[in-house]
C-alpha positions in Angstrom: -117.6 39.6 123.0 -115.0 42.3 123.3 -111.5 41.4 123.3 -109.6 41.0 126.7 -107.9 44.2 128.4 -107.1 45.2 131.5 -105.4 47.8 133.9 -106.6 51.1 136.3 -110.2 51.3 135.7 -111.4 54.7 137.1 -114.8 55.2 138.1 -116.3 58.5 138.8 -116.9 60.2 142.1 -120.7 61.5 142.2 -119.1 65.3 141.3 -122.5 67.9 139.8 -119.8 69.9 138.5 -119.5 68.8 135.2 -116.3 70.9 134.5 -114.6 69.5 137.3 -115.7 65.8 136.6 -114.5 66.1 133.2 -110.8 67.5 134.6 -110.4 64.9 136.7 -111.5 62.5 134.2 -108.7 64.0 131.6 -106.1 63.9 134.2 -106.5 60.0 134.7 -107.0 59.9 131.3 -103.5 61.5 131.0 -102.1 58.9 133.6 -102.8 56.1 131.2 -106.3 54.5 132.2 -108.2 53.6 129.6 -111.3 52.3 131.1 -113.9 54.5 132.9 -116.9 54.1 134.6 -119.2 57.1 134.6 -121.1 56.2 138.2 -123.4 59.2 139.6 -126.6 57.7 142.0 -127.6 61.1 142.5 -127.9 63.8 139.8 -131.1 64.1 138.0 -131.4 62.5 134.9 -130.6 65.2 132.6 -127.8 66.0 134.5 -126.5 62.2 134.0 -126.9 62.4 130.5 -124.7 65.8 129.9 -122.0 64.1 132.0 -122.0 60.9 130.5 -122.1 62.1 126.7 -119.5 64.8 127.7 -117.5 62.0 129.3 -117.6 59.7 126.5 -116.5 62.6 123.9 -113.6 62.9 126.5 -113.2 59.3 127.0 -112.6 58.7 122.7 -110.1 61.4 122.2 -107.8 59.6 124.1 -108.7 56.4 122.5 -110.5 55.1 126.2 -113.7 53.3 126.6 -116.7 54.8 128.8 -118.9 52.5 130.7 -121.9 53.9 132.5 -122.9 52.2 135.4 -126.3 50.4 135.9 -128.4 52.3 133.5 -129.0 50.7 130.3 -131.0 53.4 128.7 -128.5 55.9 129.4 -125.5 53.7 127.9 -128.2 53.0 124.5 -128.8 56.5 124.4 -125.7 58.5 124.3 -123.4 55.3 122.3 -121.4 54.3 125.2 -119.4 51.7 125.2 -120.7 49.4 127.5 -123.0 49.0 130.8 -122.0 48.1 134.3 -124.9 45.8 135.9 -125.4 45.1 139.7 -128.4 42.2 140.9 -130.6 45.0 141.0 -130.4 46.8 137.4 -132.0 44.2 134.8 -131.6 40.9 133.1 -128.0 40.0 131.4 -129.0 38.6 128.7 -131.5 41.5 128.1 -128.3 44.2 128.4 -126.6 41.6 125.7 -129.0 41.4 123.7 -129.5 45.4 123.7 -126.0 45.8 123.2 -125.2 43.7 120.7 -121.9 42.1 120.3 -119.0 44.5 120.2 -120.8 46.2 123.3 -118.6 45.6 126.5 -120.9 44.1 129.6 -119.5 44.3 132.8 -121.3 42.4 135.9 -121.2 43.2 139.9 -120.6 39.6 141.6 -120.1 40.8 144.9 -119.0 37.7 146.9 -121.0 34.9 144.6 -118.9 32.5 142.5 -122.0 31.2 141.1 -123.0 34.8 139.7 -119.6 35.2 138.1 -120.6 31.8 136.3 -123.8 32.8 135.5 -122.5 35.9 133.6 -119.8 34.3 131.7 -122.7 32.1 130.6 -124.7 35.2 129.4 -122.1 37.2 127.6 -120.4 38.8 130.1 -117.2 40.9 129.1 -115.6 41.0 133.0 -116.5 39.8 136.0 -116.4 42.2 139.7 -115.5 41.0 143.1 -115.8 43.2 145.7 -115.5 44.9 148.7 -112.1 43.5 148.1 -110.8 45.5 151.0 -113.4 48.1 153.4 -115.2 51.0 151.4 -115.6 54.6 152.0 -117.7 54.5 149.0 -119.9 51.3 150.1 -119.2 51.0 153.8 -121.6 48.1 153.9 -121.1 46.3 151.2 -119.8 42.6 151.7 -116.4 41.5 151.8 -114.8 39.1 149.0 -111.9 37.0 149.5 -108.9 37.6 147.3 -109.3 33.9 146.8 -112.5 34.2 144.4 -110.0 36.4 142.4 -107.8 33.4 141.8 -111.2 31.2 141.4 -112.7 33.0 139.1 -109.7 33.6 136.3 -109.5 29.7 136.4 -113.3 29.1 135.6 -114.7 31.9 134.2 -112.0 32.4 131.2 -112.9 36.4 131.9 -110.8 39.5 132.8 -111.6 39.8 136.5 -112.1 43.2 138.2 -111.5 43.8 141.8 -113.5 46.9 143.9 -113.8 48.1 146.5 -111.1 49.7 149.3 -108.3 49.7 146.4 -105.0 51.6 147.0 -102.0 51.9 145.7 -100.5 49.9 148.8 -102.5 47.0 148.4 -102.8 46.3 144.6 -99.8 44.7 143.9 -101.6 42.3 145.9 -104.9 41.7 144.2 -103.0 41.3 141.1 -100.8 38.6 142.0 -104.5 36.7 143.2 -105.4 37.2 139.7 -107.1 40.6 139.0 -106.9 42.1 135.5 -108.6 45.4 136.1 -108.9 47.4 139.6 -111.8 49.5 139.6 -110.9 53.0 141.8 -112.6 55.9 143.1 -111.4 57.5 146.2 -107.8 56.5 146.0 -107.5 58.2 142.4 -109.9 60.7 142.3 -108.9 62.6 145.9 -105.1 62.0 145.0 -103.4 65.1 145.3 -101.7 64.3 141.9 -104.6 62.6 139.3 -102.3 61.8 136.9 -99.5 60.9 138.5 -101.6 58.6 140.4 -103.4 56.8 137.4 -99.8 56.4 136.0 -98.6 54.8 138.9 -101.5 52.4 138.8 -100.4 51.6 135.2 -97.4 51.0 135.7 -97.8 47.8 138.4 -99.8 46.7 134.8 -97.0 47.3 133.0 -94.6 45.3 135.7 -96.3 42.6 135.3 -96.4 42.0 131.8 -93.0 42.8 131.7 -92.2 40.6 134.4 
């Protein structure tokens, strides 16, 4: 298992231009995340692989890890760093097992406590709550109390990422309730200033180590 980290992680908006996915990418890169999710449901699968093996290039020069979300084959493939899995996209300990140890797993628990236990049983490197708050991205996805935040730092003994509905205005609050990583799209990726955005995200990190 991977050592324990946390901070802005920035996960992709589904962009076919690779050029302008890879700017955005570098500006949040620039604003101090060091996590990112490549996420893209809809490109074909060639297309996926440029932008995740370009990303993950992009992602290592400025000493950032790349996870690619849901697709196993894809992560094995191009050496990323580690997989994102949701209910829906395999076995856990399969993705460990394919991994291997220094491989990060991350693992969707929407609003299940019992999941969250479940992965920490199997390997898991973080454990996701969310819709934390509504979603543009996922406007039906369930809602998760801030609570299971709190809940699931206590039993787990896992960095706990929140999703869904994140913005600047409301994360100082899920990381008082316990969150050690917010995952964002919208509210990074369609700021008018990426990197200043990313750094200001960083720095509520920073606050409260400091604090």
């Amino acid at each position: 298992m991977v050592a324990k980290y946390g901070g802005l992680y920035a996960v992709t908006p589904e962009i076919h231009d690779t050029g302008d996915l890879l700017r955005r990418v570098e500006l949040a890169l620039r604003g101090g995340t060091r996590l990112v999710q490549y996420r893209n449901k809809q490109a074909a699968p060639a297309l996926r692989h440029a932008q995740a093996a370009a990303l993950l290039k992009l992602c290592h020069v400025h000493a950032a890890r790349l996870i690619v979300n849901d697709d196993l084959a894809l992560a094995l493939d191009i050496g990323a760093d580690g997989i994102h899995l949701g209910r829906e996209d395999g076995g856990l300990a399969t993705a460990r097992a394919a991994l291997g140890p220094q491989k990060m797993l991350g693992v969707s628990c929407y609003n299940e406590m019992e999941r969250a236990r479940e992965a920490s049983h199997l390997g898991a490197d973080y454990v996701a709550f969310g819709s934390v708050f509504p979603s543009t991205t996922k406007p039906g996805a369930v809602s998760a109390p801030l609570t299971l935040l709190t809940q699931a730092k206590a039993e787990c003994g896992l960095p706990v990422c929140a999703i869904g509905g994140i913005t600047l205005r409301n994360a100082t609050d899920l990381i008082a309730a316990g969150a050690d990583l917010l995952a964002v799209i919208s509210d990074l990726f369609e700021a008018p200033d990426i990197q200043a955005r990313a750094a200001a995200y960083t720095h509520l990190f920073q606050e409260r180590v400091t604090s």
